[in-house]
N, C-alpha and C positions, 0 to 999 in steps of 0.2 A: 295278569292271571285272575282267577274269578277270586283268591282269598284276597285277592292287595283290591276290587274295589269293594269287597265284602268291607272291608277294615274302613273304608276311606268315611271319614265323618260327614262329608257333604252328601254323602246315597244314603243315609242313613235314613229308617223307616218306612221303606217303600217308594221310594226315588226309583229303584230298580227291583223288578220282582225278582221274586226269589222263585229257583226251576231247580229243583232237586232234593238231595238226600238229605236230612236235618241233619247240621255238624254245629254240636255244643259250642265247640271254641271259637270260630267264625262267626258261630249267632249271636253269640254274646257279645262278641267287640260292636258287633250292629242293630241289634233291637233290644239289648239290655236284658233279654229274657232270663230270668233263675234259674242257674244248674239246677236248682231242689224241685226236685219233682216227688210225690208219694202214690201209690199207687192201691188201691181198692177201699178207698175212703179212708185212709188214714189223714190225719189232719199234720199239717206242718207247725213245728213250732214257733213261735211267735217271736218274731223281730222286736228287741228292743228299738225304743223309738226314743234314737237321739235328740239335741236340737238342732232344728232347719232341717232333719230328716221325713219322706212324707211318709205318712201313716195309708197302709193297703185300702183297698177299696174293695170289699170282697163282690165277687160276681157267681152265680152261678148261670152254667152252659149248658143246654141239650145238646146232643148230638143225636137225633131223630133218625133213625134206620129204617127204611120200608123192608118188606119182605126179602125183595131182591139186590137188597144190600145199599142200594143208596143212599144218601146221608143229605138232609136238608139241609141248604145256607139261603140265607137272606140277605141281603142290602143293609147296611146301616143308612138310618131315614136323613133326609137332609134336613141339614141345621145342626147335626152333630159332630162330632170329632170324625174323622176320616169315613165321611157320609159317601155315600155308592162304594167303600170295601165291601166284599162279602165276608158274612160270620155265619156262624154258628149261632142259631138266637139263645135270650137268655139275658141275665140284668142284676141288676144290684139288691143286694140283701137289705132288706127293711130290719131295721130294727126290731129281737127278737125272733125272725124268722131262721128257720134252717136252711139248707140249701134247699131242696126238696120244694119244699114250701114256697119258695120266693121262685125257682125255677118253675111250678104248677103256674103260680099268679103272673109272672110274666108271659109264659105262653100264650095265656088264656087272653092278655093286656094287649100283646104283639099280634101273633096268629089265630087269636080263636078257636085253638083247641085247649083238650083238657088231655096230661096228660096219664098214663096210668102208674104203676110202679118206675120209681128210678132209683138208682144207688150213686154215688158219688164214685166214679172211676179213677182219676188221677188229678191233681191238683198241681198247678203251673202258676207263676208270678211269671208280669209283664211288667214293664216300666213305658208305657209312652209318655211323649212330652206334657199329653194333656192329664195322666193319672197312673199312676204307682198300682197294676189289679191283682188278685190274687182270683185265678179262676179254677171255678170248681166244676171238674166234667163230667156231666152223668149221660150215661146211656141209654136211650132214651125209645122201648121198640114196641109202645101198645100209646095210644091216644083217640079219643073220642071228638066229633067235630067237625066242621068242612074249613080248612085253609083259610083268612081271611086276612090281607095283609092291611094290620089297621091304622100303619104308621107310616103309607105312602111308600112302604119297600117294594121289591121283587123279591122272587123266590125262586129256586130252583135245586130238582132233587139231582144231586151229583154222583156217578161213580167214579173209583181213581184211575186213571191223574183227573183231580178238577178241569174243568175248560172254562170257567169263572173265571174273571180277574178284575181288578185285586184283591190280594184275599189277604185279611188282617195279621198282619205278624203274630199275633197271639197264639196265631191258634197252627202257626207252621211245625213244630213238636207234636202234638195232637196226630195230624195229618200223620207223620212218620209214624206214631205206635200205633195208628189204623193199619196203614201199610204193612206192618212188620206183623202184627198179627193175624194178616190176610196172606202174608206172603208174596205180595206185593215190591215189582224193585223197579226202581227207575223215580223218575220227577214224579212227587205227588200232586202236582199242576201242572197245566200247560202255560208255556209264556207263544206268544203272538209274535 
């Protein structure tokens, strides 16, 4: 059945993509993702940090909207952790930055734009094998700039279901509350 190879530890991480509705307790047994979600910039409380437990990596994430509704992914560049997935761009918080702030600077680092007002929409913990992330998602629908992929990725503007694949566990939650509040139903990706 699809929950017994969901469950199975050897598919774990994208062994096999994932084609449909986001179900918490299924995605948890398999990509570690955080029930805790917050939603319109509220920020999550802070995980005591046991010993040999890792410490989050905070990220912040555009989710870039054109007019007509589609939503930018990129490539993760090679040489990196799950290099040719598609995401959502966006990148690690420098020290002393905000989201906001580290989300403008990586754009600008990645794509070559600038972008304009963002707010932090909901906020998700991932666990992959290479890092513990806590991403922060902002909405992302005014930018200044021409595209410029400066890190050896692809690009491509998506409407749902994506036709991308693979596309980073992280960000399979996400996809669902776009969906839900588009009213959207069915697989929020295609599988091949």
């Amino acid at each position: 059945t699809r929950l017994a190879w969901m469950l199975q530890p050897s598919l774990q991480h994208g062994a096999r993509p994932w084609c449909g509705r986001w179900n918490a307790a299924p995605a948890a047994g398999v990509w570690r993702t955080s029930l805790h979600a917050t939603t319109r910039g509220a920020h999550m409380a802070e995980n005591s940090v046991a010993e040999g437990q890792r410490t989050h990596t905070e990220v912040a994430v555009g989710i870039l909207f054109r007019e007509d509704g589609a939503m930018l992914l990129s490539t993760r560049p090679p040489g990196k952790p799950y290099a040719g997935y598609w995401e959502f761009p966006g990148g690690k918080l420098e020290q002393g930055e905000t989201v906001v702030q580290a989300l403008r600077r990586e754009l600008v680092e990645e794509l070559g734009v600038t972008i304009g007002d963002a707010t932090v929409w909901k906020v998700t913990e991932h666990d992959y094998p290479h890092a513990l992330v806590r991403l922060h998602w902002c909405k992302v629908f005014v930018w200044s700039g021409d595209f410029e992929m400066r890190e050896g990725q692809t690009m491509a503007w998506q409407q749902l279901p994506l036709d991308v694949q693979p596309v980073l566990p992280g960000a399979y939650p996400v996809l669902q509350w776009i969906a839900e509040e588009r009213g959207f139903e069915g697989a929020t990706y295609l599988v091949a």
